[in-house]
C-alpha positions in Angstrom: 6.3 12.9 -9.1 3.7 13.6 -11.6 1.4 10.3 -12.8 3.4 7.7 -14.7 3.0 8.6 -18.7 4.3 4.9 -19.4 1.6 3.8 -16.9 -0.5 1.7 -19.4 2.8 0.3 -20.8 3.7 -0.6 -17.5 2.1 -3.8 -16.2 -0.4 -2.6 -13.8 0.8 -4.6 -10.5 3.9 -2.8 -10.8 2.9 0.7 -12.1 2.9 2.0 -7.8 5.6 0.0 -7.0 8.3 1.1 -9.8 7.3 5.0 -8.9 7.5 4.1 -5.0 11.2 2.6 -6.1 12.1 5.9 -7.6 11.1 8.0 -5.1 13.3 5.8 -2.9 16.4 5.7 -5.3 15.5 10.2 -5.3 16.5 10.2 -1.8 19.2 7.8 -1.7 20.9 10.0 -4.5 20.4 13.8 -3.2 21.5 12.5 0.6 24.7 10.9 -1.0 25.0 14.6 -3.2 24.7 16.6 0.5 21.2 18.2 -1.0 18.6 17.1 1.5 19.2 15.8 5.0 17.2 12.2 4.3 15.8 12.0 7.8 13.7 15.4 7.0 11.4 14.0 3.6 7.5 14.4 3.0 5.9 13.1 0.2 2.5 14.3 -1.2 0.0 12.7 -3.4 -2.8 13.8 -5.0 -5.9 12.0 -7.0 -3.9 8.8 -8.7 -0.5 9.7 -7.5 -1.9 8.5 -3.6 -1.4 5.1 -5.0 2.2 5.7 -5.4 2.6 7.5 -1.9 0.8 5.0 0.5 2.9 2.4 -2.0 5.7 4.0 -1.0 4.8 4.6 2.4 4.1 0.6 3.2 7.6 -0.1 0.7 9.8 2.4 2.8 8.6 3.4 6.3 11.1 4.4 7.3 12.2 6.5 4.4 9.0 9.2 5.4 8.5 11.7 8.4 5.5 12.9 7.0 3.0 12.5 4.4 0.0 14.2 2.4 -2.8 12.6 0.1 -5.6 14.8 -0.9 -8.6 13.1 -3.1 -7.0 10.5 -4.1 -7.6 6.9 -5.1 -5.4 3.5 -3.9 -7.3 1.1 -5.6 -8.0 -0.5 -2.7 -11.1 -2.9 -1.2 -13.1 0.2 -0.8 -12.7 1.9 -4.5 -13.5 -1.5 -5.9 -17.0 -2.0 -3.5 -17.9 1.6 -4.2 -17.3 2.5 -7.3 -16.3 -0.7 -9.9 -19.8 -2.4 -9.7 -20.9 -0.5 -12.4 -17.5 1.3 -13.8 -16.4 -0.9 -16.1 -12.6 0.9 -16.6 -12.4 1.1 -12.6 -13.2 -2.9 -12.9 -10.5 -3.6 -15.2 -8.1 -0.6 -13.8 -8.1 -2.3 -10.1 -8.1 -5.7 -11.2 -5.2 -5.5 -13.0 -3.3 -4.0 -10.2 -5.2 -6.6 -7.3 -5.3 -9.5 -9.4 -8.6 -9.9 -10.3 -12.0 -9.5 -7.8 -10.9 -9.5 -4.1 -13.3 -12.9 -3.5 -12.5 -16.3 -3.4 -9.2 -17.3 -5.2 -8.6 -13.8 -6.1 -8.4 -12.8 -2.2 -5.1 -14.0 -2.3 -3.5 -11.8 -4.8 -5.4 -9.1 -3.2 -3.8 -10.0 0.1 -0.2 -9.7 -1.6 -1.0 -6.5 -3.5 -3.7 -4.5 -2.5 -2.1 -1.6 -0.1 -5.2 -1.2 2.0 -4.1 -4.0 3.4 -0.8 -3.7 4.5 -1.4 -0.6 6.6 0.4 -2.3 9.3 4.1 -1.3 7.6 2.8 2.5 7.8 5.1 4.7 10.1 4.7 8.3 8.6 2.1 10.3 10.2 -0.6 11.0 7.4 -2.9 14.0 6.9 -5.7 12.9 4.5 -7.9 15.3 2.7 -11.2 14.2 1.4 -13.7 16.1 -1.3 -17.2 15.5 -0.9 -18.8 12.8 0.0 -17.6 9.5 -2.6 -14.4 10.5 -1.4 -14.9 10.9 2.1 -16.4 6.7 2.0 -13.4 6.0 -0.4 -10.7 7.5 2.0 -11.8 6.1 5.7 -11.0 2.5 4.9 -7.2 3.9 5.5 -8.4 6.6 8.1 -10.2 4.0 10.4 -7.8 1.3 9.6 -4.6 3.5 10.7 -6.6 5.0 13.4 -7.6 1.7 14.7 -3.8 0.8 15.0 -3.1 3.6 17.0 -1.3 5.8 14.4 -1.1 9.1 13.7 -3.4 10.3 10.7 -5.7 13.5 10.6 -8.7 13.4 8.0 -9.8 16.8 6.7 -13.4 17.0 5.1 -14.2 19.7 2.2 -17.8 18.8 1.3 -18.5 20.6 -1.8 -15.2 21.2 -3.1 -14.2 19.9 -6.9 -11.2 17.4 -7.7 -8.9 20.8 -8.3 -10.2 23.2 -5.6 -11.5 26.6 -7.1 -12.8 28.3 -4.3 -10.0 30.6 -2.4 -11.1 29.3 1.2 -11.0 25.6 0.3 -7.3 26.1 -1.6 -6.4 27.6 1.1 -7.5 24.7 3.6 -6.1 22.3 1.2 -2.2 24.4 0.8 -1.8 25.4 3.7 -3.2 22.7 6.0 -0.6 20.9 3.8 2.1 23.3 4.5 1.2 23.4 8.1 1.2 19.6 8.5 4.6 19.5 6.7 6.3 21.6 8.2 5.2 20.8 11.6 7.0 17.2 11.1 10.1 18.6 8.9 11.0 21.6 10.7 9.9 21.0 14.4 13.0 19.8 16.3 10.9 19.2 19.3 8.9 16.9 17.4 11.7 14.3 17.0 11.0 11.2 18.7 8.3 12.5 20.7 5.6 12.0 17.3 2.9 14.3 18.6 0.4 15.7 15.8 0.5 18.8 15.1 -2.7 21.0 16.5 -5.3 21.1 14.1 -5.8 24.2 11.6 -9.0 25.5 11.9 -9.9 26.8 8.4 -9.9 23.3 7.7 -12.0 22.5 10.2 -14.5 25.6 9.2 -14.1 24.0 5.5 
Protein backbone atom coordinates (compact mmCIF):
# COMPACT_ATOMS: atom_id res chain seq x y z
CA UNK A 1 0.00 0.00 0.00
CA UNK A 2 1.56 3.12 -1.31
CA UNK A 3 1.77 6.35 1.25
CA UNK A 4 -1.58 7.75 2.22
CA UNK A 5 -2.40 10.76 -0.44
CA UNK A 6 -5.18 12.01 2.22
CA UNK A 7 -2.34 11.73 4.81
CA UNK A 8 -2.34 15.48 5.78
CA UNK A 9 -6.16 15.37 5.70
CA UNK A 10 -6.05 12.69 7.97
CA UNK A 11 -5.48 13.56 11.64
CA UNK A 12 -2.03 12.52 12.12
CA UNK A 13 -2.60 9.95 15.22
CA UNK A 14 -4.58 8.02 13.06
CA UNK A 15 -2.94 8.30 9.59
CA UNK A 16 -0.82 4.54 10.56
CA UNK A 17 -3.55 3.15 12.17
CA UNK A 18 -6.49 3.67 9.42
CA UNK A 19 -3.77 2.13 6.64
CA UNK A 20 -2.84 -0.76 9.29
CA UNK A 21 -6.95 -1.23 9.41
CA UNK A 22 -7.05 -1.60 5.72
CA UNK A 23 -4.45 -3.84 5.27
CA UNK A 24 -6.35 -5.92 7.88
CA UNK A 25 -9.90 -5.56 6.28
CA UNK A 26 -7.43 -6.60 2.51
CA UNK A 27 -7.01 -9.96 4.00
CA UNK A 28 -10.18 -10.59 5.67
CA UNK A 29 -11.79 -9.97 2.14
CA UNK A 30 -9.39 -12.04 -0.37
CA UNK A 31 -9.48 -15.17 2.37
CA UNK A 32 -13.34 -14.93 2.36
CA UNK A 33 -13.04 -14.57 -1.88
CA UNK A 34 -10.63 -18.11 -1.78
CA UNK A 35 -7.59 -15.72 -3.22
CA UNK A 36 -4.90 -16.03 -0.62
CA UNK A 37 -4.64 -18.59 2.10
CA UNK A 38 -4.53 -15.79 5.21
CA UNK A 39 -2.16 -17.78 7.33
CA UNK A 40 0.63 -17.25 4.33
CA UNK A 41 0.77 -12.97 4.27
CA UNK A 42 4.02 -10.68 4.39
CA UNK A 43 3.85 -7.24 4.41
CA UNK A 44 6.65 -4.79 3.29
CA UNK A 45 7.31 -1.22 4.03
CA UNK A 46 9.58 1.07 2.87
CA UNK A 47 10.75 4.81 4.00
CA UNK A 48 7.23 6.26 5.57
CA UNK A 49 5.14 3.27 4.72
CA UNK A 50 7.32 1.29 7.87
CA UNK A 51 5.05 3.36 10.02
CA UNK A 52 2.05 1.67 8.70
CA UNK A 53 3.68 -1.95 8.74
CA UNK A 54 5.20 -2.05 12.37
CA UNK A 55 1.49 -0.23 13.01
CA UNK A 56 0.06 -3.01 11.67
CA UNK A 57 2.27 -5.46 13.00
CA UNK A 58 1.67 -4.32 16.85
CA UNK A 59 -2.54 -3.86 15.65
CA UNK A 60 -2.57 -7.52 14.15
CA UNK A 61 0.07 -9.99 15.21
CA UNK A 62 -1.34 -12.43 14.42
CA UNK A 63 -2.50 -11.46 10.99
CA UNK A 64 1.68 -11.50 9.68
CA UNK A 65 4.07 -14.52 9.17
CA UNK A 66 6.56 -12.27 7.97
CA UNK A 67 7.60 -8.89 7.45
CA UNK A 68 10.11 -6.38 5.59
CA UNK A 69 10.97 -2.65 6.32
CA UNK A 70 13.85 -1.12 4.45
CA UNK A 71 14.94 2.73 5.33
CA UNK A 72 12.18 3.62 6.86
CA UNK A 73 10.90 5.92 9.48
CA UNK A 74 8.18 5.02 12.68
CA UNK A 75 8.21 8.19 14.19
CA UNK A 76 9.32 6.84 17.12
CA UNK A 77 11.52 7.97 20.42
CA UNK A 78 14.63 7.60 18.34
CA UNK A 79 13.56 9.79 15.00
CA UNK A 80 12.41 12.43 17.40
CA UNK A 81 16.01 12.44 19.61
CA UNK A 82 17.93 12.22 16.38
CA UNK A 83 16.66 14.05 13.97
CA UNK A 84 13.64 16.76 15.29
CA UNK A 85 16.01 18.94 17.43
CA UNK A 86 16.64 20.97 14.68
CA UNK A 87 14.00 19.76 11.89
CA UNK A 88 11.32 21.78 12.40
CA UNK A 89 8.67 19.61 9.99
CA UNK A 90 10.03 16.26 11.72
CA UNK A 91 9.08 18.29 15.11
CA UNK A 92 5.65 19.04 14.12
CA UNK A 93 5.26 15.66 11.79
CA UNK A 94 6.00 13.35 15.07
CA UNK A 95 4.24 15.39 17.41
CA UNK A 96 1.24 15.27 15.93
CA UNK A 97 1.26 11.57 15.59
CA UNK A 98 2.91 11.13 19.56
CA UNK A 99 1.11 13.88 21.08
CA UNK A 100 3.43 16.38 21.61
CA UNK A 101 7.41 15.94 23.09
CA UNK A 102 7.80 12.48 24.64
CA UNK A 103 8.70 14.39 28.29
CA UNK A 104 6.78 15.07 31.13
CA UNK A 105 2.96 15.18 30.54
CA UNK A 106 3.42 14.41 26.96
CA UNK A 107 5.10 10.83 27.90
CA UNK A 108 1.84 9.63 28.34
CA UNK A 109 0.42 10.10 24.96
CA UNK A 110 3.61 8.84 23.82
CA UNK A 111 3.13 5.77 25.86
CA UNK A 112 -0.40 5.16 24.19
CA UNK A 113 0.77 5.96 20.67
CA UNK A 114 4.22 5.92 19.90
CA UNK A 115 4.88 2.13 18.25
CA UNK A 116 8.43 1.87 19.50
CA UNK A 117 6.93 1.23 22.43
CA UNK A 118 4.67 -1.42 22.11
CA UNK A 119 7.14 -3.88 20.54
CA UNK A 120 5.91 -6.37 23.00
CA UNK A 121 2.57 -7.13 20.64
CA UNK A 122 5.18 -7.98 17.74
CA UNK A 123 4.98 -11.73 16.52
CA UNK A 124 6.09 -11.59 12.77
CA UNK A 125 9.69 -12.25 12.34
CA UNK A 126 11.16 -8.93 10.80
CA UNK A 127 14.13 -8.35 8.46
CA UNK A 128 15.19 -4.70 8.69
CA UNK A 129 17.32 -3.04 6.22
CA UNK A 130 19.20 0.07 7.13
CA UNK A 131 21.00 2.77 4.55
CA UNK A 132 23.91 4.44 5.89
CA UNK A 133 24.52 5.44 8.96
CA UNK A 134 21.32 8.06 10.31
CA UNK A 135 19.43 5.14 9.43
CA UNK A 136 21.31 2.55 10.92
CA UNK A 137 20.92 4.75 14.71
CA UNK A 138 17.20 5.38 13.64
CA UNK A 139 16.41 1.59 12.99
CA UNK A 140 18.18 -0.31 16.18
CA UNK A 141 15.79 1.22 18.77
CA UNK A 142 13.36 -1.61 17.14
CA UNK A 143 16.32 -4.01 16.38
CA UNK A 144 17.70 -4.03 20.00
CA UNK A 145 14.39 -3.70 21.53
CA UNK A 146 12.88 -6.92 19.61
CA UNK A 147 16.15 -8.63 19.97
CA UNK A 148 16.19 -8.01 23.65
CA UNK A 149 12.73 -9.82 23.88
CA UNK A 150 13.98 -12.70 22.28
CA UNK A 151 12.40 -12.28 18.83
CA UNK A 152 13.18 -12.97 15.62
CA UNK A 153 14.52 -9.87 13.55
CA UNK A 154 17.65 -9.78 11.19
CA UNK A 155 19.17 -6.14 10.49
CA UNK A 156 20.95 -5.76 7.24
CA UNK A 157 23.47 -2.73 6.81
CA UNK A 158 24.11 -1.01 3.29
CA UNK A 159 26.45 1.87 4.28
CA UNK A 160 26.59 4.09 1.35
CA UNK A 161 23.65 3.17 -0.39
CA UNK A 162 20.89 6.19 -1.27
CA UNK A 163 17.09 6.16 -0.02
CA UNK A 164 16.22 4.28 -3.65
CA UNK A 165 19.19 2.02 -4.23
CA UNK A 166 21.12 2.63 -7.61
CA UNK A 167 23.84 0.54 -7.44
CA UNK A 168 23.11 -3.21 -8.97
CA UNK A 169 24.85 -5.03 -6.01
CA UNK A 170 23.01 -3.16 -3.26
CA UNK A 171 19.39 -3.64 -5.22
CA UNK A 172 20.11 -6.74 -5.36
CA UNK A 173 20.96 -7.19 -1.51
CA UNK A 174 17.89 -5.16 -0.86
CA UNK A 175 15.26 -7.58 -3.54
CA UNK A 176 16.37 -10.37 -3.09
CA UNK A 177 17.33 -10.55 0.64
CA UNK A 178 13.69 -9.50 0.60
CA UNK A 179 12.49 -12.22 -1.54
CA UNK A 180 14.73 -14.63 0.24
CA UNK A 181 13.38 -13.72 3.69
CA UNK A 182 9.75 -13.92 2.36
CA UNK A 183 9.72 -16.74 0.93
CA UNK A 184 11.63 -18.54 3.51
CA UNK A 185 8.55 -17.82 5.99
CA UNK A 186 5.58 -18.13 3.18
CA UNK A 187 6.63 -21.04 1.33
CA UNK A 188 8.70 -23.18 3.78
CA UNK A 189 6.34 -25.85 5.27
CA UNK A 190 8.96 -26.98 7.60
CA UNK A 191 9.09 -23.66 8.93
CA UNK A 192 5.54 -23.83 10.51
CA UNK A 193 5.66 -23.76 14.11
CA UNK A 194 9.10 -24.48 14.45
CA UNK A 195 9.95 -20.19 13.75
CA UNK A 196 13.65 -20.66 12.86
CA UNK A 197 15.21 -17.72 10.78
CA UNK A 198 16.14 -18.28 7.73
CA UNK A 199 20.17 -18.58 7.07
CA UNK A 200 21.55 -15.34 6.27
CA UNK A 201 22.20 -14.26 2.50
CA UNK A 202 25.56 -13.29 2.09
CA UNK A 203 25.55 -10.51 -0.56
CA UNK A 204 23.89 -8.72 2.14
CA UNK A 205 26.29 -9.37 4.40
CA UNK A 206 29.23 -8.38 1.69
CA UNK A 207 26.94 -5.12 1.17
Amino acid sequence: MEDRLDRHRVPSDQEAIVTAKGCFEAIQRLAAEGLIDPDRVGIVGFSRTCWYVETALEMFPLSFRAAVIVDGIDQGYMSDMLFCPTLKACRTDIEDADGGKPFGAGLQAWMQRAVSFHTDRIQTPIRIEAIQWYSLLQEWDLYSSLRQQHKIVDLVYIPNGQHILQQPQQRYASQQGTVSWLASWLLDRSTVGNRSPPSRDPVAEAS
